[in-house]
C-alpha positions as CSV (number, residue, x, y, z in Angstrom):
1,X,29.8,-19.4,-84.6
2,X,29.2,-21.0,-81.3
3,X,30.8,-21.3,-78.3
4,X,33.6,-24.5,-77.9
5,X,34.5,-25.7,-74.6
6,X,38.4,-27.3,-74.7
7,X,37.5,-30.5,-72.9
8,X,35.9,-33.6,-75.0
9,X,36.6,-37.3,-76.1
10,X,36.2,-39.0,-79.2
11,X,36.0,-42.5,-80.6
12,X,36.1,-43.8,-84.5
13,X,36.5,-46.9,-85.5
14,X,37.7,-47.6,-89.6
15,X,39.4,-50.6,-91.7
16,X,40.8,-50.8,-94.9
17,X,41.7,-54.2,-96.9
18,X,43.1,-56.8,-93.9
19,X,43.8,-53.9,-91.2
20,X,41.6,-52.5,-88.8
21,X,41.7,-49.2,-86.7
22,X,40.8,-47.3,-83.7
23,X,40.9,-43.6,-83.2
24,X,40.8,-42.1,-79.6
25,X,41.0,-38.4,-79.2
26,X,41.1,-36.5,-75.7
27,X,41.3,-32.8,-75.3
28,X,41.6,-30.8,-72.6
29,X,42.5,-27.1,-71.6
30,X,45.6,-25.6,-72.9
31,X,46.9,-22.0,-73.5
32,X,47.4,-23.0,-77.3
33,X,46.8,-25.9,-79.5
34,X,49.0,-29.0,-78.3
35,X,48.3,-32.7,-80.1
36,X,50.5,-35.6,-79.4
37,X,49.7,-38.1,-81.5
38,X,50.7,-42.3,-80.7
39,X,50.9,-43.8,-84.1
40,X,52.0,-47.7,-84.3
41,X,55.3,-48.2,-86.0
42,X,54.8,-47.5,-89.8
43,X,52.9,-44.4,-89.5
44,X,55.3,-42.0,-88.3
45,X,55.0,-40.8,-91.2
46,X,51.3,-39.1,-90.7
47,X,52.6,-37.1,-88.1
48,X,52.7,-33.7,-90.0
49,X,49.6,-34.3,-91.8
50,X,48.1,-35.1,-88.7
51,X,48.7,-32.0,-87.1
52,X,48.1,-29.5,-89.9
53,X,44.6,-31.3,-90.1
54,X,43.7,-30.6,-86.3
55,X,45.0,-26.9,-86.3
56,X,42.3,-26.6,-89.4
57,X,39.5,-28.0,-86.7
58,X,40.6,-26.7,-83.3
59,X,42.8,-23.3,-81.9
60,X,43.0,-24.7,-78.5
61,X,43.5,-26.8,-75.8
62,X,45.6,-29.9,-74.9
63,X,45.1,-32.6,-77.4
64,X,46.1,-36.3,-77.3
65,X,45.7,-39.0,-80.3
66,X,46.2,-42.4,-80.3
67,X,46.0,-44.8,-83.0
68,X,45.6,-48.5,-82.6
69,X,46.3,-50.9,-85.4
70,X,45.0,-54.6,-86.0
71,X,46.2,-56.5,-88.5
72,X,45.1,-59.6,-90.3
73,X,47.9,-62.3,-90.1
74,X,48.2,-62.9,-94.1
75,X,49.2,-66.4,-95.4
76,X,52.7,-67.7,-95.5
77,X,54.6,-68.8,-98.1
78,X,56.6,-72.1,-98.0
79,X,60.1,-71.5,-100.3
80,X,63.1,-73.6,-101.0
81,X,66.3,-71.7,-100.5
82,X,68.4,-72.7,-103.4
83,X,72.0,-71.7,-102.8
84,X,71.6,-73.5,-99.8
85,X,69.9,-76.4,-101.1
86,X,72.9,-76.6,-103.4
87,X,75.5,-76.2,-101.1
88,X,73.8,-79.5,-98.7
89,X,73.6,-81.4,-102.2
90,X,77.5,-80.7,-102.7
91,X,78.1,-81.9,-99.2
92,X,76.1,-85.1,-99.9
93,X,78.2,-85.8,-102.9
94,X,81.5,-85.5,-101.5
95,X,80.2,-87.5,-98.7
96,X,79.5,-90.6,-101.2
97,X,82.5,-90.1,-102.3
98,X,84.1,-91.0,-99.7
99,X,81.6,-93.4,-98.1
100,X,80.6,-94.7,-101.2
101,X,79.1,-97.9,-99.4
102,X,76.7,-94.8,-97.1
103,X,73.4,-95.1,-97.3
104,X,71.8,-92.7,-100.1
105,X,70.4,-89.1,-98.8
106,X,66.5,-89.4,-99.0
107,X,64.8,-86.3,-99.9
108,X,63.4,-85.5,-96.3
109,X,66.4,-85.5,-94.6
110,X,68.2,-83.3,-97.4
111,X,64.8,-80.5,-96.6
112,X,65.0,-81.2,-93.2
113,X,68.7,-78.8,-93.0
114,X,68.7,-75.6,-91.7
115,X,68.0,-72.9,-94.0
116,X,66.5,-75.0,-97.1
117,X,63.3,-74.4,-96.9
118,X,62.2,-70.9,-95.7
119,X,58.9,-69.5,-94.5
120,X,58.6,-66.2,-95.8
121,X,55.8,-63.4,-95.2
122,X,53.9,-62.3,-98.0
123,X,55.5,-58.9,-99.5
124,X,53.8,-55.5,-98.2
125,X,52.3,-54.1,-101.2
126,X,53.4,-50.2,-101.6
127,X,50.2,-49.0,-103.3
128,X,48.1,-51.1,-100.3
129,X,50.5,-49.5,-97.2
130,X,49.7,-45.9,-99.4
131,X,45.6,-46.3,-99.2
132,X,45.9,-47.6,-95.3
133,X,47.7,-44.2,-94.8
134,X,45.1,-42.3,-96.8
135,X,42.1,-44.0,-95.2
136,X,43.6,-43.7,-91.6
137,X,43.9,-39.8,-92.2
138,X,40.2,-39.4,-93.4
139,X,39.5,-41.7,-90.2
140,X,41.5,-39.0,-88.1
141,X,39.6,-36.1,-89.8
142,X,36.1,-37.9,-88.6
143,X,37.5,-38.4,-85.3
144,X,37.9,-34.4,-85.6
145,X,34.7,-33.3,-86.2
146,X,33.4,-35.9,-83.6
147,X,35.5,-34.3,-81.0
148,X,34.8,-30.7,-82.3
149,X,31.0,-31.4,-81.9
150,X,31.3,-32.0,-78.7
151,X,33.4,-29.6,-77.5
152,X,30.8,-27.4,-78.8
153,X,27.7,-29.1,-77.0
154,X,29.7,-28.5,-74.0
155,X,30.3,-25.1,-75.0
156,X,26.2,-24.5,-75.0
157,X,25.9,-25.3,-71.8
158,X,29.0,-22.5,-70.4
159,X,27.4,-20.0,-72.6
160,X,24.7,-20.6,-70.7
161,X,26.0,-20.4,-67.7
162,X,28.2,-17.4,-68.7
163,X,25.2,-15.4,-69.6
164,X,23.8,-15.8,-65.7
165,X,26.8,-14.8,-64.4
166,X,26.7,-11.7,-66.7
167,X,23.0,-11.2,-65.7
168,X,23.7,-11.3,-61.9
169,X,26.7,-9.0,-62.7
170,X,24.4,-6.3,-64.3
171,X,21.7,-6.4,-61.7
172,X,24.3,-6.1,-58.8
173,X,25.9,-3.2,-60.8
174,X,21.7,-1.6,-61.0
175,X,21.7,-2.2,-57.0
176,X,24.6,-0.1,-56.5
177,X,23.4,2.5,-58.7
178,X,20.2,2.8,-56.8
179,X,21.9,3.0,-53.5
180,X,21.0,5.3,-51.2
181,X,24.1,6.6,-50.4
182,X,24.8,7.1,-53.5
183,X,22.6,9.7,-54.1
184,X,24.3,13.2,-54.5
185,X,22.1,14.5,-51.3
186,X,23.6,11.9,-49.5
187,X,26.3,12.2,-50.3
188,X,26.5,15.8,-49.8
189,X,25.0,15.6,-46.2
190,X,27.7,13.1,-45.6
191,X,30.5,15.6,-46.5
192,X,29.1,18.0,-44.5
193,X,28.6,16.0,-41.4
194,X,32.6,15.0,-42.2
195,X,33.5,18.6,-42.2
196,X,31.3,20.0,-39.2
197,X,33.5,17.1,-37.1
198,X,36.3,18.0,-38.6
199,X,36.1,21.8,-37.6
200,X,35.0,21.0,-34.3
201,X,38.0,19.1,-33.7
202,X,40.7,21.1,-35.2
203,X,38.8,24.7,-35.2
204,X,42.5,26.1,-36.7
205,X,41.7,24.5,-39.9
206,X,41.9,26.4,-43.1
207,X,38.4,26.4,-44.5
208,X,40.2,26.6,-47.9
209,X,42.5,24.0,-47.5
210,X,39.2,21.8,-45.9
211,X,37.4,22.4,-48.5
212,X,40.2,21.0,-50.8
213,X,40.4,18.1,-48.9
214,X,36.5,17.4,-48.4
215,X,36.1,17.3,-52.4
216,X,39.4,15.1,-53.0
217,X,37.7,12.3,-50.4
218,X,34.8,13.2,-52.5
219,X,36.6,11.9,-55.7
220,X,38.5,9.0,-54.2
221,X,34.8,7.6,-52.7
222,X,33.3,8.3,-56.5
223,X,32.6,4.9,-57.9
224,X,30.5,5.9,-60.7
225,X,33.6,5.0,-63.2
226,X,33.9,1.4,-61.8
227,X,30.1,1.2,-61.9
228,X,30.0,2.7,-66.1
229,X,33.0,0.2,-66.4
230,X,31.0,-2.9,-65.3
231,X,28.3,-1.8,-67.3
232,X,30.1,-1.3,-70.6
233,X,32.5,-4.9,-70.0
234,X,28.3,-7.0,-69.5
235,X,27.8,-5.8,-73.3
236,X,31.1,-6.7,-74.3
237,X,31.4,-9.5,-72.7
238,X,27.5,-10.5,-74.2
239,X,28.6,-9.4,-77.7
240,X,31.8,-11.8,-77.5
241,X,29.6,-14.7,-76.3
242,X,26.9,-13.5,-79.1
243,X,29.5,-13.6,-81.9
244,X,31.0,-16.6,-80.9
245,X,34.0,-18.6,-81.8
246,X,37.4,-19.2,-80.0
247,X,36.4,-15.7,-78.1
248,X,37.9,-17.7,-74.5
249,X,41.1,-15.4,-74.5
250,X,39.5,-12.7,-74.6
251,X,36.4,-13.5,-72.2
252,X,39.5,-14.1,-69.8
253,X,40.7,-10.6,-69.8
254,X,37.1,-9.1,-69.3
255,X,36.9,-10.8,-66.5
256,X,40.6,-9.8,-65.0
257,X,38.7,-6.5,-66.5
258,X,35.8,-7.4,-64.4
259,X,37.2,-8.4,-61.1
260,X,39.8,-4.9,-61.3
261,X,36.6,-2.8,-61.0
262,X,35.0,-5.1,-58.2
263,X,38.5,-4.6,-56.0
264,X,38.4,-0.8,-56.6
265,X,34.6,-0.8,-55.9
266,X,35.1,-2.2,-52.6
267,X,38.0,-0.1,-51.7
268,X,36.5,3.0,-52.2
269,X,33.0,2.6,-50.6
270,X,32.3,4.2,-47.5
271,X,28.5,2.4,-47.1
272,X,28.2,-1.0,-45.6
273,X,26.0,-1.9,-48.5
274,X,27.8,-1.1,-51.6
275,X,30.9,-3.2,-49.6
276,X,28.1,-5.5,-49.5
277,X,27.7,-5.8,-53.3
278,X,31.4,-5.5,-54.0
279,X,31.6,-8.4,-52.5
280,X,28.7,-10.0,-54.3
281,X,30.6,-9.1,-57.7
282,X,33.9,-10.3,-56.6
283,X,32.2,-14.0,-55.7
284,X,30.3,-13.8,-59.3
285,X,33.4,-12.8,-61.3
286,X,35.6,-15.4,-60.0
287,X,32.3,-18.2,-60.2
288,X,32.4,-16.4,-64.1
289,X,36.3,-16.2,-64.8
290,X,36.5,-20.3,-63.7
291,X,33.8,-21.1,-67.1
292,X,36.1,-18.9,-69.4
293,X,39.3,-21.1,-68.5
294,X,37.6,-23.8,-70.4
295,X,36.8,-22.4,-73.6
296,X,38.3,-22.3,-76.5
């Protein structure tokens, strides 16, 4: 599986008998999977659908949907209200009744009341509202993959970038190795150099108790764990990548992983150039640990 980045936008446009439709999709990072869907009255009902379709697509990332809806204005139908066509004819006749010398109602005047004559919208057919809801859901699932494509072109291109950064990492890590001073003559010379000034200064010391002391500041300036560390978190980190798939949790932790052994690197060195390439690896790690926040 390959890499997915947790930032894209898609488009998708659909229609289905009279109505017309437009999907638009934004995502971007999120600690889990967020969508927050803006469907026009009528739809509400897609809501759960909705979401169990993009948890099927996506694991992560801040998601927002929104759904506009055109519809065709459908003809409208002219109808004569007969209880209250009836009740205006009643009237008429007790009014001739009465005014019996009145002139007669004509027929334009009698439509002409309020409420006789109606213009009513066509009915919503059930099975018609049923197959919009269908074919905007299998519009939504395009709109999906769309947006799933290219959070994974996107994703290419930070794999790519993450693999640099993990290249860099590895040949700074081989520097450090290779160090002079980290040579156990060197090292050794430097001990004894420590200790000569040592007795010089204090010539009461206990050569036992010096001795003690000379090979715990021996241990404490060891970095040859942090360096094994490093090494063994580059092929980790390059087998997640490899493997791919929503791996961007745990890309994150290598590099808190990472950026731990950097810090204690740097603390323990006693040689202007290993501080040097401590450094180095602090100022890769974080350039590395900002392209994991935006994968999936």
């Amino acid at each position: 599986m390959a890499l997915a980045s947790m930032t894209g936008f898609a488009r998708v446009e659909g229609s289905e008998g009279d109505t017309r439709w437009t999907w638009e999709l934004r995502s971007v990072n999120g600690k889990n999977l967020d969508l927050r869907l803006r469907l026009p009255t009528g739809m509400e009902e897609l809501e759960g659908e909705l979401k169990a379709r993009a948890a099927r697509v996506l694991s992560r990332g801040n998601v927002s949907a929104n759904l506009s809806l055109q519809r065709a204005q459908g003809e409208a139908v002219l109808s004569v209200n007969e209880a209250a066509l009836e009740a205006v004819l009643r009237a008429i006749q007790v009014l001739h009744r009465r005014m019996p010398d009145a002139a007669p109602a004509t027929l334009d005047g009698i439509l002409a009341h309020k409420g006789v004559l109606e213009l009513k919208e066509p009915e919503e057919d059930e099975a018609a509202q049923q197959a919009l809801l269908r074919a905007v859901a299998a519009s939504f699932d395009v709109a999906l993959s769309a947006l799933a494509d290219m959070r994974a072109l996107e994703g290419e291109s930070i794999a790519l970038v993450l693999s640099a950064h993990l290249d860099t990492i590895e040949a700074a890590t081989r520097a450090a190795e290779a160090l002079p001073a980290r040579q156990t003559e060197a090292i050794k010379a430097r001990l004894k150099a420590l200790v000569e000034e040592l007795v010089d200064a204090v010539p009461a010391l206990d050569p036992q108790r010096l001795a003690q002391e000379a090979a715990l500041l021996a241990t404490k300036a060891d970095v040859r764990e942090e360096l094994d560390r490093l090494v063994a978190h580059v092929s980790a980190a390059r087998k997640l990548i490899a493997d791919g798939g929503p791996i961007g949790r745990k890309l994150d932790f290598l590099a808190q992983e990472f950026n731990r052994e950097a810090n204690t690197l740097c603390s323990k060195s006693n040689d202007v150039a290993l501080t040097a390439i401590g450094l180095e690896l602090k100022a890769v790690i974080d350039q590395l640990r900002e392209q994991v926040q935006n994968l999936e």
